[in-house]
N, C-alpha and C positions, 0 to 999 in steps of 0.2 A: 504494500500500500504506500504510493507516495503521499508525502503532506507538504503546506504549503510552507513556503519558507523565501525570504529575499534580503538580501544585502548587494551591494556595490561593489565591484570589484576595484572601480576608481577611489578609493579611499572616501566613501560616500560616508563615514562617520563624521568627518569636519565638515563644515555647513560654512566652508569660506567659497563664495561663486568667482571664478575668474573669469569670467564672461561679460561682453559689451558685445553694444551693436552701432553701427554708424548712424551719424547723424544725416537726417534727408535735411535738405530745405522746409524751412515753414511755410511754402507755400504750398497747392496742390495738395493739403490733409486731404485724407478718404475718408469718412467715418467707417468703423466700423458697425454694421447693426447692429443698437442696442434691447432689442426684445430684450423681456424677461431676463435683463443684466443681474447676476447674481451680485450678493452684496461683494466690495471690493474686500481682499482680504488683503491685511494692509502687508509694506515690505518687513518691518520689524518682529510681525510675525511669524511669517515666516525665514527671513534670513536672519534675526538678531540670535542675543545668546540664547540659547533654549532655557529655560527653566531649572532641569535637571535634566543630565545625561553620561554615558559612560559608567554604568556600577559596574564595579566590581567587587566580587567577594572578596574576602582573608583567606587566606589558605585555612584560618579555623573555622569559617562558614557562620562566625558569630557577629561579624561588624559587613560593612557596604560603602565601599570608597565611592567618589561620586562627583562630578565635573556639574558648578553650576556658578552665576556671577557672586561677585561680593564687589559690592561698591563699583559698578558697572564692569568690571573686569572677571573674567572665566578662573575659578580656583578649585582646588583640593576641598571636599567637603567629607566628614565620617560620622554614619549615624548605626547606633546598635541594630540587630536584629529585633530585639525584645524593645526597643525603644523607638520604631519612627520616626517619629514625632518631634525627635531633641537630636537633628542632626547640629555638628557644630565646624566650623572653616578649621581645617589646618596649614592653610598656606594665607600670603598678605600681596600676592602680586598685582603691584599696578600699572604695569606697562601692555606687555603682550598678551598675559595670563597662561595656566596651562592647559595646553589640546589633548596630550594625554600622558598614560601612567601605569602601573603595575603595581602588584603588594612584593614587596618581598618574603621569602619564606618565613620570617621570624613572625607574619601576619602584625608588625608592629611598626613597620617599615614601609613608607609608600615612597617610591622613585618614580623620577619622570626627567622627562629630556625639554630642553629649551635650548634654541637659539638666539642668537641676537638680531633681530631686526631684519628675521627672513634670510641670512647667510648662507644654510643649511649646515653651519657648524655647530651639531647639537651638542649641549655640556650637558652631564648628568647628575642630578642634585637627586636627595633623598631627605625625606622628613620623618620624625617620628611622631604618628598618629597623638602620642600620651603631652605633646608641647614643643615648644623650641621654633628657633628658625632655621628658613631648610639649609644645607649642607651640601655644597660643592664636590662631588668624587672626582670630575674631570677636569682637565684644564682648559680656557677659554683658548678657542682657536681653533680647537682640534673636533672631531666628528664622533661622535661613540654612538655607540646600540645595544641595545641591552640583546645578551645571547640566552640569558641564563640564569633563574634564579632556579635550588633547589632544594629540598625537605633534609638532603643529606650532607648540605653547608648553607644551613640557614643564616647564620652571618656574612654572608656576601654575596657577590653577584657578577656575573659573569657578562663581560663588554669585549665590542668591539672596538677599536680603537687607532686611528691614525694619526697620533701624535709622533711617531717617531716616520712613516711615510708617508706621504699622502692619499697614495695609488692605494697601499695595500696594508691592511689595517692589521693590527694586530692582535688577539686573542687574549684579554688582561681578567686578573683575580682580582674586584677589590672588596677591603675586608669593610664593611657597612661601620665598624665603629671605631676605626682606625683612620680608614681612606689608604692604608697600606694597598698599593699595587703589584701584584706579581705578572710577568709576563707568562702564560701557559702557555702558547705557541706565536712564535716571531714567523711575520708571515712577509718571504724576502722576493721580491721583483727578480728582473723586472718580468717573469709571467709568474705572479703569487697565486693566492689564492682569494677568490669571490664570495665564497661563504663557508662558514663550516657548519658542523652537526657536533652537539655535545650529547653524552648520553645522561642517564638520570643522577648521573654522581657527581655533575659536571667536569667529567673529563674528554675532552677535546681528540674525538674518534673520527670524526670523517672532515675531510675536505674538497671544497669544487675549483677547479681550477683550469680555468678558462684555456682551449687552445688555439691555435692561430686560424685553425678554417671555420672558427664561431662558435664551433662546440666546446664539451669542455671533459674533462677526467675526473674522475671520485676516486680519492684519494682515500686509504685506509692508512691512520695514525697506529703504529706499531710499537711499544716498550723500546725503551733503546735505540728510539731513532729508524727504527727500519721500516720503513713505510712503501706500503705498494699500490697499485691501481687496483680498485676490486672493480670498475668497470666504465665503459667511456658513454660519454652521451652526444650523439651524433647533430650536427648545427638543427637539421631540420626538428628535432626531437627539447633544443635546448630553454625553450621559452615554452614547453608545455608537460617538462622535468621539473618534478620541485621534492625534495627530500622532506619530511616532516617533522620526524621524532622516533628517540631508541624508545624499544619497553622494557620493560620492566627487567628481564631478564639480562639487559644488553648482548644479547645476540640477535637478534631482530629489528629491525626499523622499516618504519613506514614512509612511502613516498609517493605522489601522485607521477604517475609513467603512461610516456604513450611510445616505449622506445620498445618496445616486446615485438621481435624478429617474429614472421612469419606467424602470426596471430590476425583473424581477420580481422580485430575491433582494433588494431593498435593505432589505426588515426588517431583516436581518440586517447585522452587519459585516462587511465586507472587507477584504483586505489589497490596499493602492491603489498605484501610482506618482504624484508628483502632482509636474506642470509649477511648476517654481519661479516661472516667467513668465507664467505664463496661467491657471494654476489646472487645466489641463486633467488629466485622471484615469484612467488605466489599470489593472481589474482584475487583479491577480496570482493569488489566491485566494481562494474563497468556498465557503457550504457552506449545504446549504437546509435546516438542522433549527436551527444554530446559530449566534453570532458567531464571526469568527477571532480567537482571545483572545491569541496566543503568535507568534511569529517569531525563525528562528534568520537572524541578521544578519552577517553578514562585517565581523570586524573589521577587514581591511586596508581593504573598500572600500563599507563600507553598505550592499550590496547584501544584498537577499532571496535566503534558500536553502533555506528550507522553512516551513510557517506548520500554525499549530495551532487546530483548532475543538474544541469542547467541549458537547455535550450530555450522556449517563449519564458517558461518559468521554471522556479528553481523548483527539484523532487526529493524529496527524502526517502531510504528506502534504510530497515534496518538490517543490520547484523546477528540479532538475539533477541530472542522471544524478551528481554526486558526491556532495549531499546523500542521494539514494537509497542509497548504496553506505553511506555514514555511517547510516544510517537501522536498515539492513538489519542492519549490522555488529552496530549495539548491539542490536536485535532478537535475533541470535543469541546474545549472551555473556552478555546481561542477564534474569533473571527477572523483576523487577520493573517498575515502570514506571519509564520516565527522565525527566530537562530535564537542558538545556546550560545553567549558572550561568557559567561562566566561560571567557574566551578569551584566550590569546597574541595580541599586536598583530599576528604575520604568522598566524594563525589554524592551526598546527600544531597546536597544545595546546589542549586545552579540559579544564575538571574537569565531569564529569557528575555527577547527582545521581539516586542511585537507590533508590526508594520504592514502598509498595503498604500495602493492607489489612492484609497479617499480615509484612509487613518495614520492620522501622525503617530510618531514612536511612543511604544511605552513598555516601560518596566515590570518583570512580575520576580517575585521569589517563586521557585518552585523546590518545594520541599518534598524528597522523594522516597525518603522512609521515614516519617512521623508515625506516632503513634494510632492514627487517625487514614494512614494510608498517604496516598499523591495527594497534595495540596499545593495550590496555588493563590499568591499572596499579591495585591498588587503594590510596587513601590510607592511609582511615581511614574507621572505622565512628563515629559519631556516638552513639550510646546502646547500646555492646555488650551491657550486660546485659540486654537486651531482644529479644538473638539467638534464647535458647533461650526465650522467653515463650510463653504460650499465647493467642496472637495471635487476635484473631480474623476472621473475612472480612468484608466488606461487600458489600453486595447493592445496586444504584441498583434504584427502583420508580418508574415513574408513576400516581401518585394522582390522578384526577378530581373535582376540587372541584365543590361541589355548585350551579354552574352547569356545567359542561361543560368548567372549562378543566385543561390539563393540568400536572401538579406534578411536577416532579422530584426526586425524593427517595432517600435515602442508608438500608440502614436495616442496625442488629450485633443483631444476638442475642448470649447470652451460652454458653458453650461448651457441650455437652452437653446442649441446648436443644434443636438442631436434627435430629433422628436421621437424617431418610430426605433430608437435604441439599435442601428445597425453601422455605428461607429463610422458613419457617412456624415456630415453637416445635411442641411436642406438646402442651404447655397454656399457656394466656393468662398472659403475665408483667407484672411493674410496668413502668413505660414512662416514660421520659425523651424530653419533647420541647427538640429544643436549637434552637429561634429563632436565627438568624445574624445579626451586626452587617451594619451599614449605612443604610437597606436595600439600598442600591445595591451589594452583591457578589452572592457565591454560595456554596452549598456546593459540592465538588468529591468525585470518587471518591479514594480513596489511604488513607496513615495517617492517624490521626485520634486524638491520645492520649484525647481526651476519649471519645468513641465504646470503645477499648478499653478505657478503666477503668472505664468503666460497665457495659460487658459485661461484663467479668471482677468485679465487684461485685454480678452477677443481673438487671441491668435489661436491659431491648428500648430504643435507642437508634433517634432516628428524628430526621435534618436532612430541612428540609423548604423548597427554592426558592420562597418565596412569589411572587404575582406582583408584580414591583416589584424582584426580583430579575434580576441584570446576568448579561452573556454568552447569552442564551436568545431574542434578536431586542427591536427596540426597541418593538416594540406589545406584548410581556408588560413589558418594564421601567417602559412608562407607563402601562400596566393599574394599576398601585403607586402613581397620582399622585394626593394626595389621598385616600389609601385608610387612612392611619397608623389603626390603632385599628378600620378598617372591613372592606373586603374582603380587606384582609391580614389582618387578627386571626380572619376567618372560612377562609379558606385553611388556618392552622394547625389550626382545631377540627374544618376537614374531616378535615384527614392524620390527625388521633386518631381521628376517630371510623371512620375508613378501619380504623384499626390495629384498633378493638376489633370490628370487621364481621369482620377477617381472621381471631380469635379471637386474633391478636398479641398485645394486651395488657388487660389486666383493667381494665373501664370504671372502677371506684372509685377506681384506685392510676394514675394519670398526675401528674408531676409534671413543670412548665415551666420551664424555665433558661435566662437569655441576660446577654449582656451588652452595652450601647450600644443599639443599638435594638431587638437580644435584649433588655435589661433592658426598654424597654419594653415590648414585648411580652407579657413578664410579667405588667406593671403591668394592666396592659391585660385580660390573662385573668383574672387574679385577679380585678379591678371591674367586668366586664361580661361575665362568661360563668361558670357553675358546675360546666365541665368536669374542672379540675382540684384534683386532694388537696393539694398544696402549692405554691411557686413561687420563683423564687428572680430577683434582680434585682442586678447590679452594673452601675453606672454604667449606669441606665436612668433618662432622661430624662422626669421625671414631668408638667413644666410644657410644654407647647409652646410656650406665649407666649415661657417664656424663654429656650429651646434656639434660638428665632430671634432673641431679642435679641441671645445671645453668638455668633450664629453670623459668621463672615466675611463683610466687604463684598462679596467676590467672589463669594459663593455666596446671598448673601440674596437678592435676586431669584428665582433661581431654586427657591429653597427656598419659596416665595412659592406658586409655580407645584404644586411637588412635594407640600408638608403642608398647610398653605395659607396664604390671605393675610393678616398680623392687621393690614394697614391699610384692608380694609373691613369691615362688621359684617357679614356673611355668613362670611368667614373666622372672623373671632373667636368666631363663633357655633360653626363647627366648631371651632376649637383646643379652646373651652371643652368640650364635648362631649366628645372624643377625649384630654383630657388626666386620667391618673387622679389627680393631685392632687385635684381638684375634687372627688371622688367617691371618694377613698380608704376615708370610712367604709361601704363598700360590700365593703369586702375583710374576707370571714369564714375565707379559709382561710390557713392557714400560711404565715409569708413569712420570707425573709432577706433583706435588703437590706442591700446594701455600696458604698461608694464610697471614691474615693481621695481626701482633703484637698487636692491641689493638683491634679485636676481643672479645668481651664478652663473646659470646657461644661456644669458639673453645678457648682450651688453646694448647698450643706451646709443652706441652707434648703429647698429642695424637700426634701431625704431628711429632713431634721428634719420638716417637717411630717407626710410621709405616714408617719413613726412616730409621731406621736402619734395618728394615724386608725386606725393599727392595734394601739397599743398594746394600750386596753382590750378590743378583743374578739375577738382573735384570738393563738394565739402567733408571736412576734413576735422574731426575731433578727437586730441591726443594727452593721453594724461599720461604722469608718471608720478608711482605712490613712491615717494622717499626714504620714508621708513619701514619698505616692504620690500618681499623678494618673491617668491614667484607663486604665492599665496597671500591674498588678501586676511590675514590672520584680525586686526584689530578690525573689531563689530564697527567702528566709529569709519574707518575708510571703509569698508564691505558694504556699510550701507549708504553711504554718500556717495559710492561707484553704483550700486544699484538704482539710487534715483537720477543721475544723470542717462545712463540704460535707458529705464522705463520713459524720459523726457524724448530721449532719441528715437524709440521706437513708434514712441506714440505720433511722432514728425513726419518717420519714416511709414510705417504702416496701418496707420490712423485709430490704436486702438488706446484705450483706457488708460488715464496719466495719474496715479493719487501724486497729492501735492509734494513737494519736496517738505515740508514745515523745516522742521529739525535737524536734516539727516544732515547735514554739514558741520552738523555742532562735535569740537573737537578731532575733526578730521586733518588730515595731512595731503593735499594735493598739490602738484604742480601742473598746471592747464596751460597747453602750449598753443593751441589752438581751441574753437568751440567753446571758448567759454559763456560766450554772450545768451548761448541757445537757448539755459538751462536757468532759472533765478537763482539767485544768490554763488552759482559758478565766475562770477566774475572776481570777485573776493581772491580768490587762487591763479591768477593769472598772471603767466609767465613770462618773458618774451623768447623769441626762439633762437636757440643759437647755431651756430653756423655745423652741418654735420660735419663727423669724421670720414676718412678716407674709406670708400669699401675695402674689405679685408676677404679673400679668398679663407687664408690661414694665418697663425701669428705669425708663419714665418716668409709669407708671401703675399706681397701689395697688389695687388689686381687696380689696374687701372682702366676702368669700364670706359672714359671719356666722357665727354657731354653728349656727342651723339647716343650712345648706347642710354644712357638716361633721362634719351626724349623720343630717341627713332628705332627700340627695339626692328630688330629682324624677325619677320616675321619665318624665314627658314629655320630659325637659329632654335625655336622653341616649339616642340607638339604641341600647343593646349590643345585642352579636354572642349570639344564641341560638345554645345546644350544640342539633341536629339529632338527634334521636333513633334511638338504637340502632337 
């Protein structure tokens, strides 16, 4: 029996949106029809802080760690089991706050990682639940990740750590009441290693270690240094390989595999048993339409007890007549769909999380051997004022792109839209395509704020699994190799032009929003295709050449393989091609482009230049958040990026504006252009300065000329032709 269940595989926990859309001219508004307009649900409630979110248990299953504001800012909250009611803060941060956290084994101990100012050099602090202020384990500068806490070295915790290289991080002990650091394994270039696997002692057993044709080797850590391959994971096999966790026994561990030689399912992933000693591989679960993306894991003893495939939506299927009864249980209490976030160390307790299309998140205790039997408790609801909203549904579609292959797609209408319930409008509306970061995730069925405040603002909202997109079998995800800008960016212009065949949406009024490799995407439609009215880009990657210089050691090979190669002139040949830098003055329609100043992967000259490309001939609206990097983290810019958004779109595709009032208050913008558009955007306005040199690589000045950045060739570039209505 499957049960329902969803989460995000784009890190859909954080509710930071990196998404805009260009600004049209105020002239020429369309209204949209307002029939039976549902009440506006406002932006702060759905993008501000939530209320309460992220519990998690103690490993003693007696207290509920818990992410909510304190004095406008996201903090550390802990409140008993036996006492709801008297939750109390144990953190005081007033800047960025914290996104998220872990208990430590001593269940007395919460850790959590922070950056500065969006950098992504996470430092790792720890507090103790009982008082005090938090406690620095790392040093500022450096990147850590927590590998590892366990019941069998409750006082410490096991990180990642690149203080000593930057590439490749190294494997440290540190002791929670000391900060004493031990290095467990020094991990040396220049081809190290990308991730490891500890088992339940935290001793430091496997390692992945990328090799030069994209794939990578599993390393088996030996006594004495003698370490051997227990087995290789092939390039096309490597982004749907993921190692999980030793059990109990540590001769065992579990891994999702879709590298199983001569097995008909192996497109797909599976959830495996795998010989610590021999490599050898025992199928647990599998599924022939999708990969198994989820696993509910026993925390006393790593053992697999149910696993999750995901095609239109996600399935649960169990492993043991007690996951069944667990299965069945929340099936019956739950309306929405669920996922197990958190577990008690003897695995009595778990908090579930429960979500869907028209229900925002909420929390329950589920108590599974009480005296009383299964019981379910509720915490707390996560965005209450979004109990009585006028939610709307989501429909999954498969769209056939215009070779034959199949698209899984998500798509909202806006309320009042739909009369006779067959996920058609009764006439053709404006239409928001939302391009997904990565490309290597997915979109997912469930809540989706962006999806309902577009509907409830008049548009047809439509996420579209390009091929190249993850979870869907490993011959759709490397269908996407090599394709950035090509048969990805024609996958999108199918799923619109799908929408305007369906009479969905109005061929004129499409407008495209993404961010990360959504943003290029954007970039992308806007310069080589004439399908859409305007387009919106945050933290989209305009330059290829440079997105692979700053990319990680660990991943550049394979990124080599995936976009392409810029160390032979065949790749370069494609980067140049597929990057809209090059061919920015090529963008006549509407754009807003945003990024964050401390951004890693996005430097401020790429977005400087392709606003000067688009300055003179198109209108043109460009922010840069300064105190951000490539996540809109503080609520105060999130939602002051969002009202300028909604101003833009309402310009561009004529639907529903709520007023800006407040959302500026306390924000950080620089408005380099567009400020006039929006009220109160003029406050933040910049003047522009002159861009930098385009940049191929760091170590190569590409000097494109003025011609090339007015009179693109039109040989020089394939775009993606819009297919005719």
């Amino acid at each position: 029996m499957g049960t329902r269940t969803s989460r995000f595989w784009a890190g859909a926990a954080a509710l930071v949106l990196l998404l805009a859309v260009a600004a049209c001219g105020r002239g020429d508004r369309v209204a949209v029809p307002a029939a039976a307009a549902p009440d506006l649900i406002t932006r702060a409630d759905l993008f501000g802080e939530p209320a309460r979110h992220g519990g998690q248990l103690s490993p003693r299953g007696d207290r509920v760690a818990f992410l909510a504001p304190r004095d406008g800012v996201t903090n550390l909250w802990v409140l008993s089991v036996d006492a709801m009611d008297e939750a109390r803060p144990v953190t005081d941060d007033r800047v960025r706050g914290v996104s998220s956290f872990r208990w430590a084994a001593d269940s007395s101990t919460l850790l959590y990682l922070q950056d500065a100012r969006g950098d992504e050099n996470y430092r790792l602090y720890a507090v103790d639940t009982a008082g005090g202020a938090p406690r620095a384990l790392t040093p500022g500068g450096a990147r850590a990740e927590i590998l590892s806490v366990s019941a069998s070295d409750p006082g410490a915790v096991v990180v990642t750590l690149n203080e000593r290289d930057r590439a490749w991080p190294d494997v440290v002990r540190i002791d929670l009441a000391t900060g004493a650091r031990t290095v467990l394994q020094r991990n040396v270039g220049p081809r190290g290693y990308a991730s490891f696997l500890l088992d339940r002692q935290n001793n430091v057993r496997l390692g992945v270690r990328p090799t030069s044709d994209g794939g990578a080797e599993v390393i088996a850590f030996e006594p004495r240094g003698r370490d051997s391959t227990l087995f290789n994971i092939a390039f096309e096999d490597a982004m749907s390989t993921r190692l999980i966790g030793f059990e109990a026994s540590g001769q065992t561990f579990l891994m999702f595999d879709s590298s199983r030689e001569g097995e008909a399912q192996s497109d797909r992933a599976a959830l495996v048993r795998v010989d610590a000693a021999t490599g050898e591989r025992i199928v647990l679960g599998e599924s022939e339409r999708a990969d198994v993306v989820d696993a509910w894991i026993d925390s006393a003893t790593g053992a697999p007890e149910a696993f999750a495939t995901e095609y239109l939506r996600r399935d649960w299927r169990a492993l043991d007549p007690d996951s069944q009864a667990d299965l069945d249980f929340l099936d019956r209490q739950l309306s929405g769909d669920f996922s197990v976030v958190s577990r008690s160390a003897d695995d009595t307790r778990w908090i579930v999380l429960e979500q869907g299309p028209t229900i925002s998140a909420r929390s329950y205790l589920f108590d599974r051997a009480g005296p009383a039997g299964r019981r379910l408790t509720s915490l707390f609801s996560h965005r209450p004022t979004l109990q009585q909203a006028p939610l709307q549904p989501m429909t999954p579609v498969e769209i056939e792109a215009s070779d034959g292959v199949n698209l899984v797609s998500y798509l909202t209408l806006p309320g009042g839209t739909d009369v006779d319930g067959d996920a058609r409008p009764e006439q053709a509306l404006p239409l928001v395509l939302l391009p997904h970061d990565g490309p290597w995730q997915r979109d997912s069925y469930g809540f989706n704020a962006m999806h309902q405040w577009l509907a409830n603002r008049g548009y047809a909202v439509l996420s579209v699994n390009y091929r190249g997109s993850a979870g869907l079998g490993k011959s759709f995800l490397n269908a996407g190799n090599r394709e950035w800008g090509g048969r990805i960016q024609q996958d999108l212009v199918d799923a619109v032009q799908w929408a305007i065949q369906q009479r969905i949406a109005e061929s004129d009024r499409v407008a495209v929003v993404g961010d990360g490799f959504g943003g290029y995407a954007t970039l992308s439609a806007l310069t080589f295709t004439n399908q859409f009215r305007c387009g919106a880009s945050f933290a989209g990657p305009a330059n290829l050449f440079a997105m692979l210089d700053v990319s990680p050691l660990s991943q550049r090979d394979a990124l080599y393989q995936r976009v392409a190669d810029a160390r032979v002139e065949a790749g370069r040949t494609i980067l140049r091609q597929r990057s809209p830098l090059f061919h920015a003055a090529r963008i006549r329609s509407p754009l807003l482009l945003a990024m964050g100043l401390r951004d890693p992967r996005l430097t401020r000259a790429e977005s400087d230049q392709i606003a000067q490309a688009v300055r003179s001939r198109g209108a043109l609206t460009y922010l840069v958040f300064p105190d951000e990097g490539r996540e809109l983290v503080r609520s105060q810019n999130r939602l002051s990026y969002l009202a300028v958004l909604e101003h833009f779109l309402g310009d561009c595709l004529g639907g529903r504006v709520e007023p800006v009032g407040a959302s500026f208050e306390g924000a950080a913008i620089d408005v380099y252009d567009g400020a006039v558009n929006v009220p109160g955007l003029s406050a933040f306005a910049r003047r522009a300065a002159s861009p930098a040199v385009v940049r191929e690589t760091s170590q190569e000045i590409v000097d494109e000329g003025e011609e090339e950045a007015t009179e693109p060739s039109v040989d020089e570039v394939a775009p993606v032709a819009a297919p005719s209505p």
